[in-house]
MDAnalysis code that builds the backbone (N, CA, C; Angstrom):
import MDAnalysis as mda
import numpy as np

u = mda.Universe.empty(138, n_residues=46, atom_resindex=np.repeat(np.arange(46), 3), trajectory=True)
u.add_TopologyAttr("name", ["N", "CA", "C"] * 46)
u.add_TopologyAttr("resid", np.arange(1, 47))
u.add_TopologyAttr("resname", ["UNK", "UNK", "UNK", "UNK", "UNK", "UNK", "UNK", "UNK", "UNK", "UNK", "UNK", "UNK", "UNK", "UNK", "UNK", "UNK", "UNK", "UNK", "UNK", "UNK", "UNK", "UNK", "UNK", "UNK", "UNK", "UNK", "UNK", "UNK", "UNK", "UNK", "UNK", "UNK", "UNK", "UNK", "UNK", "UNK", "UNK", "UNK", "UNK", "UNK", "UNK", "UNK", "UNK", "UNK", "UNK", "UNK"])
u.atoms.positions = np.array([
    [7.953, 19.335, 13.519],
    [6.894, 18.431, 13.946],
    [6.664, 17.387, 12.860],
    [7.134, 16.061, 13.447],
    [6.650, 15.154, 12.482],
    [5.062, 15.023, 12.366],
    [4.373, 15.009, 10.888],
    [3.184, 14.257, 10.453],
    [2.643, 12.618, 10.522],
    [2.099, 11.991, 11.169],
    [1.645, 10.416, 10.989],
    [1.258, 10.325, 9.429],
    [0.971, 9.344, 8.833],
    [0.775, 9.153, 7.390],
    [0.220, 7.714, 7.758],
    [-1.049, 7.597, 7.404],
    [-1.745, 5.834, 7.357],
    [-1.509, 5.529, 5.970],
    [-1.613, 3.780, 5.884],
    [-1.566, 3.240, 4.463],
    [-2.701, 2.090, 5.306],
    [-3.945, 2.428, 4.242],
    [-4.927, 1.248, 4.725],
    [-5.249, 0.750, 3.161],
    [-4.730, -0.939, 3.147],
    [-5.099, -1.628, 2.036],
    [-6.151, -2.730, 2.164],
    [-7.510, -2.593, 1.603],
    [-8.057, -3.266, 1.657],
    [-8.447, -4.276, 0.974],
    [-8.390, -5.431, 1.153],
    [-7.826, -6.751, 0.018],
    [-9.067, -8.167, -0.385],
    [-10.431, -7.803, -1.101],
    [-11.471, -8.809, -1.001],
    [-11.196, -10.026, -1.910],
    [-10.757, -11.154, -1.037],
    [-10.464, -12.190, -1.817],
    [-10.022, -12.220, -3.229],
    [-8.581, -11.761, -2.991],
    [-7.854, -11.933, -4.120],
    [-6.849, -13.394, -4.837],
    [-6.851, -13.832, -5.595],
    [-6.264, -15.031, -5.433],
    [-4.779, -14.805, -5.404],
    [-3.834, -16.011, -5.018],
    [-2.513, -16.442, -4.581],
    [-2.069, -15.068, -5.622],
    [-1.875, -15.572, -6.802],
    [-1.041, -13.981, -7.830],
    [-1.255, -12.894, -7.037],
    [-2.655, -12.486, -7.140],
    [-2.971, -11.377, -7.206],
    [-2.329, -10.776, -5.645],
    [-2.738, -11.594, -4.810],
    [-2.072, -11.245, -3.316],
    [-0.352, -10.840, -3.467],
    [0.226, -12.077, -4.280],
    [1.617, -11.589, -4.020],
    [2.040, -9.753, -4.381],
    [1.563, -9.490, -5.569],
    [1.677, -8.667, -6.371],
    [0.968, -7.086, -5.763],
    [-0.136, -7.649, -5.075],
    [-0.765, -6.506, -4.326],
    [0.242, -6.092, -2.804],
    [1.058, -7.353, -2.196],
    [1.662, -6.902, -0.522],
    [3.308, -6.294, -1.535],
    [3.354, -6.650, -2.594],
    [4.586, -6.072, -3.428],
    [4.517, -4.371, -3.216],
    [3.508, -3.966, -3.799],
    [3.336, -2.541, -4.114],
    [2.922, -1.677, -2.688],
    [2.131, -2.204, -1.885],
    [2.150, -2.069, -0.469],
    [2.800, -1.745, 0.217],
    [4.392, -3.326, 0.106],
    [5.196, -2.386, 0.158],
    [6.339, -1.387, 0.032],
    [6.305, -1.046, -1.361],
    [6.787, 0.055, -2.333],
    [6.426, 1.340, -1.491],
    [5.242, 1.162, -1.685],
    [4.563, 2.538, -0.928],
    [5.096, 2.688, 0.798],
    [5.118, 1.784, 1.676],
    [5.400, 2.159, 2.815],
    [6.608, 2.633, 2.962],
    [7.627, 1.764, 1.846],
    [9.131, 2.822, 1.925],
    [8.609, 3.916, 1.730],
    [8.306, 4.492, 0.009],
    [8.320, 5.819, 0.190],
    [7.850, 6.397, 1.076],
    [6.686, 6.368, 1.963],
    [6.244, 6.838, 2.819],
    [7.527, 7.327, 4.177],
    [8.185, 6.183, 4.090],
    [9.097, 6.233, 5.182],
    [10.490, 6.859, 5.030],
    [10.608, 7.282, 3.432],
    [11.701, 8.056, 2.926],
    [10.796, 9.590, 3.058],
    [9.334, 10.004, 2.789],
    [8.733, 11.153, 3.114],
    [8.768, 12.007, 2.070],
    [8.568, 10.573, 0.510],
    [7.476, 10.449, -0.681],
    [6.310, 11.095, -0.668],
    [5.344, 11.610, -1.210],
    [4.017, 11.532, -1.635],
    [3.631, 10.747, -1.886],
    [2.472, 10.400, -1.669],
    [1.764, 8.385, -2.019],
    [0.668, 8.845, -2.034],
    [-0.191, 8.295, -3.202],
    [-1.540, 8.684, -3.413],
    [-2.087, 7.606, -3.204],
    [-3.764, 8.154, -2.534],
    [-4.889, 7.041, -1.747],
    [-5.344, 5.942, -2.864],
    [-5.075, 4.727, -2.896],
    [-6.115, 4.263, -3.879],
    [-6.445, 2.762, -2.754],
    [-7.462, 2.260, -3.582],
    [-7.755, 1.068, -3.139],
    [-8.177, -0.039, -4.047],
    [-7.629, -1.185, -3.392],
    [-7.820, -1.888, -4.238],
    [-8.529, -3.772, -4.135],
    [-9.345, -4.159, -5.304],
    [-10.196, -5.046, -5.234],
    [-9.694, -5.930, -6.073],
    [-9.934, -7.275, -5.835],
    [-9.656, -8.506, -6.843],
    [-10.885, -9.073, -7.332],
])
């Protein structure tokens, strides 16, 4: 039985850098997720 796994990133006005650098790691994490990694919850603010 496959498990679902959410990735919710929540993003409060971050500027141009900071955006690129934040959908970078985003999505880092959704591979691993999709290789069936461990990915720990965080969230993050600009």
């Amino acid at each position: 039985m496959r498990a679902e796994k959410t990735i919710v990133c929540r993003i409060t006005e971050p500027n141009k850098g900071e955006l690129e650098v934040l959908k970078r790691g985003v999505q880092n994490r959704v591979q691993q997720c999709i290789r069936g990694e461990e990915v720990g919850i965080y969230s993050a603010t600009a």
